[in-house]
Every structure is written in structure tokens, then in C-alpha cells.
Residue, then its C-alpha position, 0 to 999 in steps of 0.5 A: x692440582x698439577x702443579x702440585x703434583x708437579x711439585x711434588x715430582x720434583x721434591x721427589x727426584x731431589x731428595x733421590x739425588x741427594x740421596x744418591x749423592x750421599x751413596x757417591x761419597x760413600x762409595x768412594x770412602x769404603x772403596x778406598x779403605x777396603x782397597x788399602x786394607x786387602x792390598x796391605x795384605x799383599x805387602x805385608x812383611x813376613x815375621x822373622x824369628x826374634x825380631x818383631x813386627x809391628x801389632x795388628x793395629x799398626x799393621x791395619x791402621x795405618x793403612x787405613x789412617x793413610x787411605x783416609x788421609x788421601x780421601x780428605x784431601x781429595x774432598x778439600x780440593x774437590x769442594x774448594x772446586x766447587x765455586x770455580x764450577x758453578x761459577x758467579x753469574x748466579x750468586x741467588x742459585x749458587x749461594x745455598x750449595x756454597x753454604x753447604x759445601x764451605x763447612x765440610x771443606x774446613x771440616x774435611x780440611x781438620x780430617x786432613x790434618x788429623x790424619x797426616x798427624x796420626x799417620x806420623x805417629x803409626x809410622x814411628x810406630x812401625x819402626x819401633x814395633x813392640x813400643x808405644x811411640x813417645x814424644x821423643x820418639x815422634x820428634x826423632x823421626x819427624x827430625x830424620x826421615x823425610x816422609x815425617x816431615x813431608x807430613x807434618x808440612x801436609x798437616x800444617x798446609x791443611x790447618x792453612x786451608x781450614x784456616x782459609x775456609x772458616x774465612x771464606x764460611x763468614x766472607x763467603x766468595x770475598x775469599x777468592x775460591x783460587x786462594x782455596x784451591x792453591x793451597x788445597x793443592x799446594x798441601x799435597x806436593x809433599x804427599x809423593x815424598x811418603x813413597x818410594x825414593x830413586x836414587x838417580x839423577x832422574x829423582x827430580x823428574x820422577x818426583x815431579x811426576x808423582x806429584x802432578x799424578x797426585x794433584x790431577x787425580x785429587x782434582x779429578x777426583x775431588x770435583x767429581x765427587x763434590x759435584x754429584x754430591x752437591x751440584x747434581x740435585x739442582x739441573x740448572x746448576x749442573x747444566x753450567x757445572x758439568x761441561x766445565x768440570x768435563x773439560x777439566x776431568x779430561x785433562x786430569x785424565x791425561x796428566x795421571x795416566x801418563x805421570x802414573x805411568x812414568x813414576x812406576x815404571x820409571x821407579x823400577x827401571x831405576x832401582x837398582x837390582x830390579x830389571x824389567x819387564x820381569x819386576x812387573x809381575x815378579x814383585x808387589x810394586x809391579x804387580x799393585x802398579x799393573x793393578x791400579x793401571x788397570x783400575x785407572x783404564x776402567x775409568x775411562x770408558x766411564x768418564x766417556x759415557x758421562x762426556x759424550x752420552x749425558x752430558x748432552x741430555x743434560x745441556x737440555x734439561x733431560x733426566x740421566x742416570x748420572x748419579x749412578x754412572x758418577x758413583x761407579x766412577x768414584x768407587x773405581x776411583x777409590x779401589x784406586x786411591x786404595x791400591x795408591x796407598x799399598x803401593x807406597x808400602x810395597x817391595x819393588x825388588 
């Protein structure tokens, strides 16, 4: 009877985690729309008399294409992760997750495509409001503006990663997890050209910096995401998963504070006409860097609670509420890819 009892104990608590896993990608997914859309809002252009403007549904979709974009990626990179955390000591334990996770990385990797394409057709829409995109059309603006083509290379690197995945789906680890992370990354470097250009002897620098702000808040984002979702319901697992995964969180934390600082202060220092420090608060570009600054200090308090308070009951095989804590990090973290996508969007003058 005990045992039974104990069993059932312990059925419990791991459909509570799985349930609780499935509120962590939830909250990251509304978070990051919600945040794209209400800060749109802010950057959005006045009407004009006798010029038009892009429709409604330019005007919130492509926000939300493009949020939704960033979130796929993110979720490639996170579950390409997921190998590399849980490790190959214990291929008995860690094989029926990686069963799990190999599919959805080549189906977020189809997301990521889907996006990126989708996202180049509302762009040319938005420079030819009031007509629907054609063939031609897209070709142009693919063939003149280079955001066209940093997301068509995007999209072909994300049919290059779920390419990779429904190998690794029938070969399972015979596909080294590194091959799987460095393109999901490598996909990412042309993400940063979709934003603002400086024009400076500096472009180089600050290109490099947005994307190494991009690739570390993927990877962080990513594999926390990945490993509340689908290593937390198993505490052995997450016992070897998590001081990994914390080490590498730190770093990440880091590399995106400080490129995150660089690019957008670095950004409006060199755009001409815009002075500093007034630009902070006087334009949308300042006042939405200001905003995800502060959204990306709120994280730290977190992330420290989950190193330095869980992390060591869970090295012992205790009971957290790290479910919780994980998917207040990741809301934040959403609110923050949210704010990311406005931002690239917005006035720095």
C-alpha cells in the first residue's frame, strides 16, 4: 500500500511539472506577443494626409510575425541545448526526453522558416501600402534592402536546422547535438542586420554586438525554457541538467547586458542629429532601450534566486518551486524579446 501511495505521489508531482512546463512556454510565447504589439503602439507612424499608410494588418502583423520569428528560433536553439545539458552518461534516462524534444526542434525549426518568409512579405508590404505584395514585388525588395535578404538567409539556415533535426529524429545522438547548435546560432547572426544601420566606422563593432546580444539571449532563453519544460518532470535529470545550464545562463547574462548596452546606446551616439543623454528619454528608441534594460535587470534577481537558493536543494533531490520561479523568468524574458522586436521598429531621432 506504501508503495503504491508513494507511486502515486510521485505520478502526481509529474504531471504537475509537466503541466507547469507547458505554463512556462506559454508564458513566454503571450509575453513576447503582447510586449511586440503594445510597444508597436508607441512606434507607430502618424497618418499623413494623401500618403497612405500600411492597413491594420500589416501594421499588427508584422509585429507579431516577427515576435513570433524570434520565439522559434529561440525554442531551436534552447532544444538543440537540450542533449548537450543532459549530457551522455545515461542514454536509458536521457533518451525518452530527446525523443520528445528532436521533433518539436525541426517543427519550431519549420516555424522559423515560415516566419522569416512571412515577415519578408509584410515588410514589402509595409513599403507599398495600400497594395498587395506580388511575386515581383517581394523579388525587389529581397534583391534592394538588405533586411530582405538577412531573412531570407535566416529562413534557408532554418530549413538547414530542420534539415539537420529529422536526421538526428531517425539517428538520434549519431547527430552530433554541436552540429545542431551551430547552425541554430549560425541562423541567427543576420537577425541583427533587420534593425537599425549606423553608418560609422564603428557598424562593424556594433553589428558584432548585436549579435552576440542576439545569440546569448537565444541560448539563454532558449535553454531555460527547454529545460523547465522538458528536464524539470524528471529530478535526476535536472540534478545533472541544471548547474550546467546555470553556468551557462551566467555567461549569457553577461554577454547580453553588456552588447545590449553597446548597441543601444552605441546606436544613438552615432546617429547623426541625435545627442545624448537627452535621446534616452526624448525619442521611442531611447525610451523602449530604457524599458528592455530594465526588464533585463529584473531578470537578474531571478536567475540569482534559481542559482544560489534552488539550485542546491536540487543537488539533494529536494522538492522547488522552480517551475514557478522558471516561468517568471521566461515571461520576463518574453516582455523583453516583445520590446526587441518594437525597437527595431523605432525613431532614434
Amino acid at each position: 500500500m506504501t508503495a503504491t501511495v508513494s507511486s502515486r505521489s510521485g505520478a502526481s508531482r509529474s504531471g504537475q511539472r509537466a503541466v507547469g512546463g507547458r505554463l512556462v512556454a506559454g508564458a513566454f510565447v503571450v509575453c513576447g506577443i503582447v510586449s511586440a504589439v503594445a510597444a508597436s503602439t508607441l512606434t507607430a507612424q502618424e497618418s499623413v494626409p494623401g500618403i497612405p499608410m500600411p492597413g491594420p494588418v500589416v501594421a499588427y502583423g508584422l509585429p507579431v510575425v516577427r515576435v513570433l520569428l524570434d520565439l522559434a528560433a529561440v525554442a531551436v536553439v534552447g532544444l538543440s541545448l537540450v542533449p548537450k545539458l543532459l549530457g551522455f552518461d545515461a542514454p536509458g534516462a536521457t533518451e525518452p526526453v530527446l525523443r520528445r524534444v528532436r521533433p518539436l526542434a525541426v517543427l519550431a525549426a519549420w516555424t522559423w522558416a515560415i516566419c522569416a518568409l512571412l515577415t519578408i512579405v509584410f515588410q514589402t508590404a509595409e513599403l507599398n501600402p495600400g497594395r498587395v505584395p506580388t511575386f515581383g514585388m517581394i523579388a525587389s525588395y529581397v534583391e534592394d534592402v538588405g533586411t530582405g535578404q538577412g531573412l531570407l538567409f535566416s529562413a534557408a539556415c532554418a530549413l538547414a536546422a530542420a534539415g539537420i533535426g529529422l536526421m538526428a529524429v531517425r539517428f538520434g545522438e549519431k547527430v552530433p547535438a554541436e552540429l545542431r547548435i551551430i547552425v541554430a546560432l549560425f541562423g541567427l547572426l543576420p537577425i541583427p542586420v533587420t534593425g537599425h544601420a549606423v553608418n560609422s566606422v564603428w557598424h562593424d563593432p556594433i553589428m558584432i554586438s548585436m549579435e552576440i546580444h542576439v545569440m546569448g539571449a537565444a541560448a539563454w532563453a532558449g535553454g531555460l525554457a527547454a529545460t523547465a519544460v522538458f528536464v524539470a518532470p524528471h529530478p535526476g535529470l535536472l540534478a545533472v541538467a541544471l548547474p550546467k545550464f546555470s553556468r551557462m545562463a551566467t555567461v549569457c547574462l553577461l554577454l547580453v547586458s553588456l552588447s545590449g548596452l553597446i548597441t543601444g546606446l552605441g546606436t544613438m551616439a552615432l546617429t547623426p542629429g541625435v545627442e545624448l543623454p537627452d535621446a534616452i528619454v526624448t525619442s521611442n528608441y531611447g525610451i523602449l532601450v530604457v524599458i528592455k534594460t530594465a526588464l533585463v535587470a529584473l531578470l537578474v534577481p531571478l536567475a540569482a534566486h534559481i542559482r544560489f537558493r534552488l539550485l542546491p536543494v536540487i543537488r539533494r533531490g529536494g522538492a522547488t518551486a522552480l517551475v514557478s520561479w522558471t516561468a517568471a523568468e521566461v515571461g520576463v524574458m518574453g516582455l523583453a524579446y516583445g520590446v526587441a522586436v518594437a525597437i527595431t521598429r523605432a525613431s532614434i531621432g
